[in-house]
C-alpha positions as CSV (number, residue, x, y, z in Angstrom):
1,X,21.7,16.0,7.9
2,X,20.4,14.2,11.6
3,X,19.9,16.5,13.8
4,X,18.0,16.5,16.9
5,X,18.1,20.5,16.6
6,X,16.6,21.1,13.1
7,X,13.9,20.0,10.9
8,X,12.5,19.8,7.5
9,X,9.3,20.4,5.3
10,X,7.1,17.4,6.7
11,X,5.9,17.4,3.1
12,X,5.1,14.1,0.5
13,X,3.8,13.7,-3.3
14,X,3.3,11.0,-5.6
15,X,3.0,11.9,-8.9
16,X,2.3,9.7,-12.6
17,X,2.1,10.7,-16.3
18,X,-1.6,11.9,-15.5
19,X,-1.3,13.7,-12.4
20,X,0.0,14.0,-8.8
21,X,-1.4,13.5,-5.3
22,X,0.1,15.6,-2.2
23,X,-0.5,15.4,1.4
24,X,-0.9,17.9,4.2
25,X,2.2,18.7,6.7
26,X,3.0,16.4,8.1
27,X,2.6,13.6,5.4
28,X,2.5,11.1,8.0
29,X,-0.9,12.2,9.6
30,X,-2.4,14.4,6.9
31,X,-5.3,16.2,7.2
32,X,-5.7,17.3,3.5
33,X,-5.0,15.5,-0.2
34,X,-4.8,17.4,-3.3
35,X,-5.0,16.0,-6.4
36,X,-3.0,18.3,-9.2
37,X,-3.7,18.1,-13.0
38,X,-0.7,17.4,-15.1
39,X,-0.7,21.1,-16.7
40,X,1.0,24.1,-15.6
41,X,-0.7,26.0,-13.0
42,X,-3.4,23.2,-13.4
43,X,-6.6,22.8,-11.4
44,X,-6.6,21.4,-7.7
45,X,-9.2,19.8,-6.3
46,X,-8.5,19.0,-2.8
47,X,-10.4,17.0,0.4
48,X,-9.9,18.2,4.0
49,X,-9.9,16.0,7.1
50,X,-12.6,18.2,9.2
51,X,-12.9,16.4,11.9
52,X,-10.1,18.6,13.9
53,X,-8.4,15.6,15.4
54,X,-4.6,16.7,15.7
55,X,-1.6,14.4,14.5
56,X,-1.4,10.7,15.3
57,X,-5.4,11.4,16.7
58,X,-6.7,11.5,13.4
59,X,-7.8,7.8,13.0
60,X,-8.6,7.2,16.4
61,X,-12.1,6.1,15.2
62,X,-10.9,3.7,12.7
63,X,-8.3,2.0,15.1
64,X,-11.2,1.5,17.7
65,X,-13.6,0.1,15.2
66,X,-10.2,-1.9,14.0
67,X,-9.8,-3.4,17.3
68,X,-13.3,-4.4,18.0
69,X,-13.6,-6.4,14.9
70,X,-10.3,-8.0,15.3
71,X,-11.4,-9.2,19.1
72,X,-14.7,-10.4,17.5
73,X,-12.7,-12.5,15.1
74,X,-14.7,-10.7,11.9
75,X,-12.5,-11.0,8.5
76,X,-14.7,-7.8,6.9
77,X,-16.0,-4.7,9.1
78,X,-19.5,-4.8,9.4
79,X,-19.4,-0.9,8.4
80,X,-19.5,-2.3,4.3
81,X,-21.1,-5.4,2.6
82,X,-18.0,-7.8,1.2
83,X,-19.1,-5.3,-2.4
84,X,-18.8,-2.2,-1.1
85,X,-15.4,-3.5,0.2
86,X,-14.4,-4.0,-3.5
87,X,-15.7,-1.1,-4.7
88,X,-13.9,1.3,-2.1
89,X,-10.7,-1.3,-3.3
90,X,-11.7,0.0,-7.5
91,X,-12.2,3.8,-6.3
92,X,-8.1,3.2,-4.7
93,X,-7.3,2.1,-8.2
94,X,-9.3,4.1,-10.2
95,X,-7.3,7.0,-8.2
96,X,-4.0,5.4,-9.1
97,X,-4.9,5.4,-12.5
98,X,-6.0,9.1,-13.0
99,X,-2.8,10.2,-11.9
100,X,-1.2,7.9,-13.8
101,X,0.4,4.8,-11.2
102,X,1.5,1.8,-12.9
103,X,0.2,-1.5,-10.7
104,X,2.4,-4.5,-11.3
């Protein structure tokens, strides 16, 4: 249904053979992520945005930073060595794994 008058759960999941991940209402600008173990009523773990920033407000930081780099014409934010880049890009991965994502 479109409607300008209704709405539905703001909800999204991604799931594998190992696991699933959900995001906080609305999915678009979460504020949480759980990760879900395969098994019935399995264990959660979950991480919480507690900085309090509302809605689209939530990377406000990261878009500044974003910006500043981009007008200093940097390829890599100053924040991480070119390493720690990789390794934040092998914790992604190692995430898609656990729950089971198929890269191709």
């Amino acid at each position: 249904m479109l409607s300008a008058r209704t709405t539905l759960p703001h909800s999204a999941g991604v799931s594998g053979s190992k696991g699933a991940l959900t995001f906080g209402a609305p999915f678009f600008t979460p504020t949480s992520i759980t990760f879900h173990e395969t098994s019935f009523n399995g264990a959660r773990t979950t991480w919480t945005d507690d900085l309090g920033f509302p809605e689209h407000e939530g990377l406000v930081h990261q878009v500044h930073a974003f910006a500043q780099y981009v007008e200093q014409g940097l390829l890599e934010a100053p924040l991480y060595t070119h390493q720690e880049s990789l390794a934040n890009i092998k914790t992604a991965v190692a995430i898609g794994q656990k729950i089971g994502t198929r890269f191709k």
